[in-house]
N, C-alpha and C positions, 0 to 999 in steps of 0.2 A: 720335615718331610723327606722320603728317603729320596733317594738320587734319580731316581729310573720315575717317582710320580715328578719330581720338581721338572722333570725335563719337558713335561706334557701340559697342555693348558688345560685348564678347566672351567666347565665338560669338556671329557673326549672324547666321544663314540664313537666305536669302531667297528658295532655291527648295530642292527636294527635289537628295539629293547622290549621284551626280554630275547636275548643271545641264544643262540642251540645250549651251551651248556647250562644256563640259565634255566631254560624250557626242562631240559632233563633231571636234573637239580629238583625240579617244583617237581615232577612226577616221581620222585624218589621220595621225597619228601611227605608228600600226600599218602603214603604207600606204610608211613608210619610213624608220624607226629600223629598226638593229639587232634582232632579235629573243632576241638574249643579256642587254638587259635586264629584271629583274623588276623587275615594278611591285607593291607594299604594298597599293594601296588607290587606288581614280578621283582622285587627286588632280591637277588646273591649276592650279598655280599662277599670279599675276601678278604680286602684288608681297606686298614684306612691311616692317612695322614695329616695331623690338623683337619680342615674340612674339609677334605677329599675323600669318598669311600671311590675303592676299585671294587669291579664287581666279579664274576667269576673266569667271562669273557674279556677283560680287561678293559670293560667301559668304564671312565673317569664319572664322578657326579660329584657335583658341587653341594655340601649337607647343608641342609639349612632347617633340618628336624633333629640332629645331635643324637639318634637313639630316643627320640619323646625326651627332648631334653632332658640327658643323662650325657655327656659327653660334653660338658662343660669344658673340658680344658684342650681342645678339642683330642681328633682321634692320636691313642701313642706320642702323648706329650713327653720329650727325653724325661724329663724330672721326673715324671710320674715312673714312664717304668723300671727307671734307675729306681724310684724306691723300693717298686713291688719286684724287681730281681735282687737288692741287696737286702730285703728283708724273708724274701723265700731261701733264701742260703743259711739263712741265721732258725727260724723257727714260722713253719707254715701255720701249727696248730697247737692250740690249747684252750682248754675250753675259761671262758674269765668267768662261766659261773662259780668254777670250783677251785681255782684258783687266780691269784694275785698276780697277772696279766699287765707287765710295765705298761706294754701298748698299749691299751687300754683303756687305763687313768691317764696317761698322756693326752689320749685322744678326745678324753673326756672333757681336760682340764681345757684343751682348746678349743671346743664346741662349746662348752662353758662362755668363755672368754670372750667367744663371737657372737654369742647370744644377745637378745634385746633385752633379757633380765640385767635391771642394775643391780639390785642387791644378792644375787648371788645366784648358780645353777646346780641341778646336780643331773646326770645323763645317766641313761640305759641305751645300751649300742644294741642294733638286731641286724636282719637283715636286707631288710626292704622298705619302702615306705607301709605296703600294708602293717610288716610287722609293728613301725612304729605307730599306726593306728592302734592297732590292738593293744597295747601297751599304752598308748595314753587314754584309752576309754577304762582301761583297767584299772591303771591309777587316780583317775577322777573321781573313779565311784569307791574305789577304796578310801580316798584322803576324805569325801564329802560323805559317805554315806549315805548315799543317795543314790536311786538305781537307772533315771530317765537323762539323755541324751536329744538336744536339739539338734540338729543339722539344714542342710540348706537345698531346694530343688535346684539341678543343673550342677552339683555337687558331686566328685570322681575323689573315692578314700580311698579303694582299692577293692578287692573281691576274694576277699578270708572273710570268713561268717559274719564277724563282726562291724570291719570296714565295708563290705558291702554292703549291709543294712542302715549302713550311714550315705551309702552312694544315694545320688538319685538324679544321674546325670541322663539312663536309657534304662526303662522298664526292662528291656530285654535282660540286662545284668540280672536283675531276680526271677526271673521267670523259671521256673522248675525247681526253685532250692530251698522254696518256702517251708515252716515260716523263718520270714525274718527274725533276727534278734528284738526280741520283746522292749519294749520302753525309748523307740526312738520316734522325734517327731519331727516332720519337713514344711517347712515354710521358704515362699520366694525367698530370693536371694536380693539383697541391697535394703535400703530403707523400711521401704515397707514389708517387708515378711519382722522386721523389729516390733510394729507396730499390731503384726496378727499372732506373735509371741503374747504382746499384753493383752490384747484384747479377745483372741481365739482361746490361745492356749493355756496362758493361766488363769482365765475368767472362766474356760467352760470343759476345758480338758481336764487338766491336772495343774495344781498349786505349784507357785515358783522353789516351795522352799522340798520339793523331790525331783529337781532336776540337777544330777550333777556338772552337766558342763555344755557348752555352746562348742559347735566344732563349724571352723570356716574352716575356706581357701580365700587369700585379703585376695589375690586375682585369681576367678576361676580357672581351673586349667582345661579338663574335658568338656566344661562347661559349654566351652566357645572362646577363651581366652578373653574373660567378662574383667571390666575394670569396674568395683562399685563406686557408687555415687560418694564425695565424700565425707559425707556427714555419716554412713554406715559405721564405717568400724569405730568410732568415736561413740558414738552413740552406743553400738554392744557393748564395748567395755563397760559405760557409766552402766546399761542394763545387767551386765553380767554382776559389777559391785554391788548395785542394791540390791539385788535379789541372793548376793553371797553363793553364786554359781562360778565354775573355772570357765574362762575363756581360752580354745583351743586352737592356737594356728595350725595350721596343715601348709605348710610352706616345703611339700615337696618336690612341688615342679616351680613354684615359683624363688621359692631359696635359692639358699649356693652363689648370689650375684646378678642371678639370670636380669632380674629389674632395674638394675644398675643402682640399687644398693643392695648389702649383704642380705637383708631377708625384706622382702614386700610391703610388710608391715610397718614396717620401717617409714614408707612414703607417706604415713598417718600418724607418725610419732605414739604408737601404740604399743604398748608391752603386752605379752599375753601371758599366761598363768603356762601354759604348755606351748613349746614349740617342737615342729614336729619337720624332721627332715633324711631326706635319702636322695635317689639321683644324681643329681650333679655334684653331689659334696663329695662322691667317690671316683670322679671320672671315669664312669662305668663298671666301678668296681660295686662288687655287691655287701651295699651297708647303710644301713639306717639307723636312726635315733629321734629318741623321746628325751627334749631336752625341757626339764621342770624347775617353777622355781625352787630352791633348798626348803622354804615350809613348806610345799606341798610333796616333795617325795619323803611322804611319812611312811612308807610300807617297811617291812622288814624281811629279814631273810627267807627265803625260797618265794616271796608274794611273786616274784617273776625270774625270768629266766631265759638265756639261748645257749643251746651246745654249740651252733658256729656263730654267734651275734659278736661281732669285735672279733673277727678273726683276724689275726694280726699282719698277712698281707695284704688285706680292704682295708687298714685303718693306716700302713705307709701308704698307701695311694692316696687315702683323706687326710692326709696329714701335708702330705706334698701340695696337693691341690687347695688347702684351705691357705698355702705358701705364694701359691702362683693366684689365685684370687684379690690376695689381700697386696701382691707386690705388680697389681694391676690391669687384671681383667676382669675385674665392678667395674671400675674406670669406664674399662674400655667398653664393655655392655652399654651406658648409659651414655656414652659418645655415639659408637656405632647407630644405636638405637634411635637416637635423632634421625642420626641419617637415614635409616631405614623407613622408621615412620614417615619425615618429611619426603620421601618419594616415594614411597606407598598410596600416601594419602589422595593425589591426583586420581587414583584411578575409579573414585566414587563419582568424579566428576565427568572423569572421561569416558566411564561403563556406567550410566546412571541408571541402565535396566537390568543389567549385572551385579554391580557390587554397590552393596549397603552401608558400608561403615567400615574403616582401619582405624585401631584402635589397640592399644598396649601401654606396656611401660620398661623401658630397655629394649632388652634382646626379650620379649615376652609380644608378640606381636598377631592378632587377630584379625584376619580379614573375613568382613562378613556379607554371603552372599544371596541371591535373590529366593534359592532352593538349596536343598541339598544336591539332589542332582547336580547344577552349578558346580558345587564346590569339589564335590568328587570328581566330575571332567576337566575342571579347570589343575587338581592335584593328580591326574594321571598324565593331562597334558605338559606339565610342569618336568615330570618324569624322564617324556619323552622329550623333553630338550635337554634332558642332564641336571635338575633342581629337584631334590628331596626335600619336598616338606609334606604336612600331615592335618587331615583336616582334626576340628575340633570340634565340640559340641554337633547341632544339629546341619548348620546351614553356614559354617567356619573353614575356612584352613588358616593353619599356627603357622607361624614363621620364630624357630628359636632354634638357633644356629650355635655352634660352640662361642664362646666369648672371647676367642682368639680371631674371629674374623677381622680380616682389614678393612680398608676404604672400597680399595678395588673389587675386593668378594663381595662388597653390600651390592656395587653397582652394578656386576655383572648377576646376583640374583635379582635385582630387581627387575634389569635387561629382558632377562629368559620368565619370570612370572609373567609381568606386560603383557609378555607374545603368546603365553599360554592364556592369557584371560580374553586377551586380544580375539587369539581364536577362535576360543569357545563363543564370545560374543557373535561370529562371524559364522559360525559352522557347527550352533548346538545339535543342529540334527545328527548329524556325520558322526560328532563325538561321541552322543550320546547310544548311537548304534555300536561304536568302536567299545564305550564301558559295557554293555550290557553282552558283548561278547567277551570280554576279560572276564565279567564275571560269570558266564557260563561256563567257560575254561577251566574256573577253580582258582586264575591268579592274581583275583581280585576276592573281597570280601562285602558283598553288600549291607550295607546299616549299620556300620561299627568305626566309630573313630579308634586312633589309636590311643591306647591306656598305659597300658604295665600295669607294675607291681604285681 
């Protein structure tokens, strides 16, 4: 942390949120960004250290949303930019479709290595988690020959043509883009959508043996931060063998450590045919992969491609941070995580007409509430004490903080949540007049949790 944030506590507000230049900022902005971004909450940021973001006004906020958990090691870890400035000296660009890219295959070899394949991987690097969607739906239907796609309702792939027609987390993601990509099909999420696979789908749909591949998330992420039941992914697998279909993780937002083990899956002693990861494995660097096992990446030359995929200053930042992961912040995720859960949990009991259900695994953390509304009051009130976090699904806010948090930071988020739920329990009318003027403002966003990719 640099000098001048370590010296401040955190929160440290030091105007009302959002700040004049904050306010100005957003009307600047709005004047010519895109208007297909939603915005959570007035947030500026400038800069940020471990879990601290400063914002533009020099208000302190304690992260406890990482970037939509991407900022795993938290914000400007020294390692991390020591790599990405000693390797921007040496070579920013070339492209590894067209040549032989040390970094590369290095970075290959140890996304490889970390994989839940035992007997062997082979990687394609991109840019994003979408891009590693589309690239493992590419690959499936290539290795299998075979053109249809399961996926799961309450399910966040990303929103490129492909990945989005695998989403089906909010109607609204497809609305105007139609048609979707041809041959995909959605079933609940957990046990029983396994069971309307056999008995809906390849009893009255389409035959199991023209589906190439099943695409989860082992814990939903925009879902609502869903933990399935455990006999789920135990059971896909045995479904995905007999039916000689690829099973596909999507362990984009929940990889990288975030569950306090390296990849989710992992919590079910399951291997999948593809795994699929970006966010946190870059500590906000932009880079994704499609990691397969060695017989299934049967394509050949040009079947796929990226002109920046594996650019060689995102793959020292993933290179660094698969260092700082593996030399102790899984660990620490799945320590912290205790603690966070076990004092989260009280508040189902203590707001029994508010909050429904805390629920996670690590630093992977859902709290589930009575409406949506709830949860978007309770995530702007949270704001306004100095706590960023981000709802999820419909009726959720996440809590997935970088995996560098201490003891003290779990407890003073929990501190500042409490009082925000606290509130809200005490003064839903008040608050709910206070969101619905943000969102008239423009600095709020109604009906969209946050996504990426």
């Amino acid at each position: 942390m640099s000098t001048t944030l370590q010296a401040r506590p955190v929160p440290d507000l030091v105007t009302a949120v959002p700040g004049p230049k904050a306010r100005e900022h957003i009307a600047f902005d709005h004047a010519w960004t895109s208007p297909s971004l939603p915005r959570a909450y007035p947030l500026v940021p400038a800069r940020g250290s471990g879990a601290t973001i400063e914002d533009i006004d020099g208000n302190l906020f304690l992260d406890f949303a990482a970037g939509i958990a991407v900022n795993s090691t938290g914000h400007s870890h020294p390692d991390v930019v020591a790599a990405i400035q000693a390797q921007a000296t040496e070579l920013q660009h070339m492209s590894a479709s067209d040549f032989y890219l040390p970094i590369y295959a290095e970075a290959a070899a140890e996304l490889a290595r970390i994989s839940p394949m035992e007997d062997g991987a082979r990687v394609f690097i991109g840019n994003s988690g979408a891009e590693a969607v589309e690239a493992g739906i590419k690959l499936a239907r290539h290795h299998t020959g075979r053109p249809n796609v399961i996926a799961f309702l309450g399910s966040f792939h990303g929103r490129t043509m492909g990945a989005v027609s695998l989403t089906a987390s909010k109607a609204k993601y497809h609305a105007g883009f139609g048609p979707m990509l041809p041959g995909v099909y959605h079933v609940p999420y957990g046990s029983g959508g396994l069971d309307e696979i056999e008995d809906r789908i390849f009893t009255r749909l389409m035959p199991a043996d023209e589906f190439a591949a099943v695409i989860v998330e082992p814990i939903q992420g925009e879902g609502g931060y869903l933990v399935p039941d455990d006999d789920f992914l135990p059971r896909l697998r045995d479904l995905c063998d007999r039916r000689g279909i690829l099973l596909i993780a999507d362990e984009v937002q929940s990889g990288a450590g975030r569950t306090g083990k390296m990849w989710a899956i992992e919590h079910w002693d399951i291997e999948p045919d593809i795994l699929l990861t970006a966010k946190g494995i870059g500590s906000g660097m932009p880079v994704g992969a499609m990691i397969a096992r060695s017989d299934v990446m049967t394509w050949g030359p040009g079947a796929h491609g990226s002109t920046y995929g594996g650019n060689p200053v995102s793959l020292a930042a993933m290179l660094a941070t698969i260092r700082l992961l593996e030399g102790g912040l899984v660990a620490n995720a799945a320590v912290r995580g205790h603690q966070l859960m076990a004092a989260l949990s009280p508040l189902a009991d203590h707001f029994p007409t508010l909050v429904r259900e805390v629920r996670g695994k690590g630093l992977m953390i859902g709290i589930e509430f009575e409406s949506a509304q709830a949860a978007h009051t309770v995530q702007l009130q949270a704001f306004e004490r100095g706590l960023l976090v981000l709802e999820a699904g419909d009726t959720a806010v996440r809590m997935s903080p970088p995996l560098i948090i201490s003891e003290a930071e779990v407890d003073t988020a929990v501190r500042l949540f409490t009082e925000a739920v606290a509130h809200v329990a005490g003064h839903e009318a008040e608050d709910v007049e206070e969101l619905e003027a943000e969102i008239r403002a423009g600095l709020v966003t109604e009906g969209f949790g946050a996504s990426g990719r």
